[in-house]
C-alpha positions in Angstrom: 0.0 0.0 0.0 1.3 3.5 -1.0 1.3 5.6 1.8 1.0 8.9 -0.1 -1.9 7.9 -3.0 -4.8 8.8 -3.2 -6.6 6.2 -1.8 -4.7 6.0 1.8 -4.8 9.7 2.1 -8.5 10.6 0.6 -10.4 7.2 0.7 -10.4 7.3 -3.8 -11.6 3.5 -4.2 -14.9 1.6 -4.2 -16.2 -1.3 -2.6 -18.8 -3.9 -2.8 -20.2 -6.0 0.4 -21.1 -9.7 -1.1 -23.3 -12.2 0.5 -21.9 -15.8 0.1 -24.7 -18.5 0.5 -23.6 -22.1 0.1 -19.4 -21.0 -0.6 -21.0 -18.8 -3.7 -21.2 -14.8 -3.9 -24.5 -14.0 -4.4 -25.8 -11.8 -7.3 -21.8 -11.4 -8.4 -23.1 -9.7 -11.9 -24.9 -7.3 -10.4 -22.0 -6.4 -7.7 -19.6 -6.4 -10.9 -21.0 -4.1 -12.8 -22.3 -1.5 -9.7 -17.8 -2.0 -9.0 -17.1 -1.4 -12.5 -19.7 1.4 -12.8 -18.5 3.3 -9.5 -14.8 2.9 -10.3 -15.5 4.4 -13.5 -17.3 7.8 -12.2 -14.4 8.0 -9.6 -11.6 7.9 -12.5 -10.1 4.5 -10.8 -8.5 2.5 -13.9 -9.2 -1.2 -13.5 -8.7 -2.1 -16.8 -5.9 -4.8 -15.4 -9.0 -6.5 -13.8 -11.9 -8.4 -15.6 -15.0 -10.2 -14.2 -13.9 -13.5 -14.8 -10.9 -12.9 -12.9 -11.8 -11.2 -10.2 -14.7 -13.7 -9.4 -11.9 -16.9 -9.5 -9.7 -15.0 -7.1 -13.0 -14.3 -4.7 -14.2 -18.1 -5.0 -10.5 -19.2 -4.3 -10.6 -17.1 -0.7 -14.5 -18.4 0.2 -12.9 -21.6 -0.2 -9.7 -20.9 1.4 -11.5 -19.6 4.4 -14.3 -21.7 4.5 -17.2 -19.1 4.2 -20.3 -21.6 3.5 -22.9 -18.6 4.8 -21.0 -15.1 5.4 -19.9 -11.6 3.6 -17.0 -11.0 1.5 -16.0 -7.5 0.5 -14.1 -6.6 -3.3 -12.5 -3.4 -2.9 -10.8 -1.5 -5.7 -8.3 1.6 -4.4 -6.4 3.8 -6.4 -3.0 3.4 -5.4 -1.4 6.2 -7.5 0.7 8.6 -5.9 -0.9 12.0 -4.6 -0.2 14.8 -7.0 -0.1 17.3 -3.8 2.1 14.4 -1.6 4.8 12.9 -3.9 6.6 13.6 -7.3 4.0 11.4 -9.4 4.7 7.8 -10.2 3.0 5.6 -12.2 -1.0 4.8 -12.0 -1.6 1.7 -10.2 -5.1 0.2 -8.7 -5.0 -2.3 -5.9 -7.8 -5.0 -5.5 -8.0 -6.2 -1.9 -10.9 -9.4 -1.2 -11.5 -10.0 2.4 -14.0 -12.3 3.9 -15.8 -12.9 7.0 -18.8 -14.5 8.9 -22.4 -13.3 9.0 -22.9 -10.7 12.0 -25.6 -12.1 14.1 -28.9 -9.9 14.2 -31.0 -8.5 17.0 -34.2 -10.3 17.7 -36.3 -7.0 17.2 -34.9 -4.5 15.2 -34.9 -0.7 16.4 -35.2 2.1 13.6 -34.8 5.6 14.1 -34.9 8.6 11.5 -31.4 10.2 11.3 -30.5 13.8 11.8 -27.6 13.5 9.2 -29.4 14.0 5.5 -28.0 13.3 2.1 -27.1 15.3 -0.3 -28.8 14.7 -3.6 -26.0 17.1 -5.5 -23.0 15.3 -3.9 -20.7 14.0 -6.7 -20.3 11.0 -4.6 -24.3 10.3 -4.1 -25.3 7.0 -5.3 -21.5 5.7 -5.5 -20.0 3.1 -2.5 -17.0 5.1 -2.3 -14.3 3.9 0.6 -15.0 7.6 1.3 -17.9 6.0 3.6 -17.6 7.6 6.9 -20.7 10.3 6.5 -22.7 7.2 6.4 -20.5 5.4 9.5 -21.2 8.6 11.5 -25.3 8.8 11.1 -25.0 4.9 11.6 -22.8 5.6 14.9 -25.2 8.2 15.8 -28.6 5.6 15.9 -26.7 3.3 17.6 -25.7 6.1 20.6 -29.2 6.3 20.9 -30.4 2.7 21.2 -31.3 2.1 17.4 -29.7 -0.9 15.5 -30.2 1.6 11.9 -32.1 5.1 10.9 -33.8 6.2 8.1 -31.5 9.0 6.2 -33.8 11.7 4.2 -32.6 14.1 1.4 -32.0 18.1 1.4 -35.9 18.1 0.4 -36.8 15.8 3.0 -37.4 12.9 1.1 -37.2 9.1 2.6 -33.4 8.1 0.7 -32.5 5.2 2.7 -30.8 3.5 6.3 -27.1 5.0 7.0 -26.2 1.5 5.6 -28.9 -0.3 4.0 -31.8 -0.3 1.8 -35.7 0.5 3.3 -38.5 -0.6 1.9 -42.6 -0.2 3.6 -45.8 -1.7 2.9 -48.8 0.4 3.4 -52.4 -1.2 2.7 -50.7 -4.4 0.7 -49.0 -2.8 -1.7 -45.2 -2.5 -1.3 -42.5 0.9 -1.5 -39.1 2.1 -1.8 -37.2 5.3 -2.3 -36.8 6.0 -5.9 -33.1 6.1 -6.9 -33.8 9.9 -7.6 -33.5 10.7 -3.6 -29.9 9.6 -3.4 -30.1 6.0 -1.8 -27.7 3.9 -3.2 -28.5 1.3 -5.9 -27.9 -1.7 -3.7 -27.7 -5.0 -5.2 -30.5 -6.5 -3.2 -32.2 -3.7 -3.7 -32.4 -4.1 -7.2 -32.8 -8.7 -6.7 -36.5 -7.1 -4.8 -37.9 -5.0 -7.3 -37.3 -7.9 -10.1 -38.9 -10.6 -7.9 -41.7 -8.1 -6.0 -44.2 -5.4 -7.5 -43.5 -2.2 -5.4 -43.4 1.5 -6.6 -40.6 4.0 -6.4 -41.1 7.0 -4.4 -39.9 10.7 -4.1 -41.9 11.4 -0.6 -41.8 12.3 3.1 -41.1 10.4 6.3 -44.9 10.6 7.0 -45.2 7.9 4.7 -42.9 5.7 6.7 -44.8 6.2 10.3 -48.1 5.5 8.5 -46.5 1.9 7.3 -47.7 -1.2 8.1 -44.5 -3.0 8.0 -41.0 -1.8 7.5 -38.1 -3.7 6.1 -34.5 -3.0 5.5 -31.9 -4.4 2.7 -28.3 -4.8 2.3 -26.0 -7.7 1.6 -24.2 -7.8 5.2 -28.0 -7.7 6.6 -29.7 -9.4 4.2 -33.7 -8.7 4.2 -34.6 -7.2 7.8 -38.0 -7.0 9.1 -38.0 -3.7 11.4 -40.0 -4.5 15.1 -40.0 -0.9 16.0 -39.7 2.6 14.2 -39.0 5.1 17.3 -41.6 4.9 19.8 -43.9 2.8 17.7 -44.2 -1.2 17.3 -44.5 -2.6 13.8 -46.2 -5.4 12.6 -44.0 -8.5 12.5 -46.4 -10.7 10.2 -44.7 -12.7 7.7 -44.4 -11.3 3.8 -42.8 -12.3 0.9 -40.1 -10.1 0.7 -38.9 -12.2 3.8 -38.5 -15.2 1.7 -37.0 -13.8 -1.0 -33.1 -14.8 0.0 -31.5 -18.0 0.0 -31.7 -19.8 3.2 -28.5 -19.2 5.7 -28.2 -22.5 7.2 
């Protein structure tokens, strides 16, 4: 690791948390091409990488480590010198694969709406930049409280999404998510819901998350999350199909 690039001294790389189920990455297309897509926006040259590649080194490490059910994480830095630190040097961009087991969940899970807002004209909205500690912060901030994750809305005051996940709310039967347009990130489960469940985009308030009936949260280090209790208020637990939608984890 280069001590004076980029990536050590501003965070300039991108990242994608994978859920492994059964020793195999799950939804690895669509985690390759958000990568890909992200690295691109950020100016990180990974042209010495391809899919195929990439995806043999991160099967040879969930072996290697024995992940049957668990997370691995693909990172992509840019390991170029600094143009303010150092006398330039070549371009160079570092791929890193760790792996690890599945964090256990709480029984009932405790969501609280965040104080810390997104910024919809952010150049790094919508991109899973290692430049992640805003969202660490407003996650830190929940937990300070007695929350296990918070809903994070936009400069308008639109419903974007948890510090770190995905939320999705069914009112009268008929299923919601914030549309991509209120600076939630395009998360991979995210996007495996919408093409197995009907549900409707949104630009709206958090009015229409207290009036919910149920509340669930996505990501692929929590999976699909049913919420037990939006700030003061106890949410109904009943089984849906957006619980069922994930492989099994034992």
């Amino acid at each position: 690791m280069n001590k004076n690039s980029s990536s050590t001294l501003y965070g300039r790389g991108v990242f994608s948390t994978i859920s492994v189920f059964d020793n195999r990455p799950f939804v690895w297309a669509k985690h390759w091409r958000r990568l890909t897509a992200n690295a691109e926006k950020l100016g990180i040259d990974i042209s010495d990488y391809n899919e195929r590649s990439v995806a043999d080194s991160l099967a040879e490490l969930i072996e290697k480590n024995g992940i049957r059910n668990g997370l691995a994480r693909i990172t992509f830095s840019d390991d170029s010198p600094s143009e303010l630190w150092s006398e330039g040097g070549e371009k160079k961009t570092r791929l890193s694969i760790i792996t690890t087991s599945r964090r256990g969940l709480p029984e009932h899970f405790k969501l609280t709406v965040s104080p810390h807002h997104i910024n919809t004209t952010s150049t790094l909205v919508g991109i899973k930049s290692c430049n992640y500690l805003e969202h660490l912060m407003a996650f830190d901030e929940a937990k300070s409280r007695g929350f296990h994750e918070a809903i994070r809305m936009n400069e308008r005051g639109d419903v974007a999404s948890g510090c770190l996940a995905n939320v999705f709310w069914l009112k009268d039967e008929k299923l919601f998510t914030p549309s991509l347009k209120t600076g939630c990130l395009a998360g991979t489960t995210r996007e495996f819901v919408l093409e197995n469940l009907e549900c409707e985009e949104v630009e709206t308030g958090i009015d229409a998350v207290h009036e919910a009936d149920k509340i669930f949260l996505t990501s692929a280090g929590i999976g699909i999350v049913r919420v037990a209790m939006f700030e003061s208020r106890r949410i109904d637990e009943a089984e849906h199909p957006i619980m069922s939608l994930l492989p099994r984890k034992d």
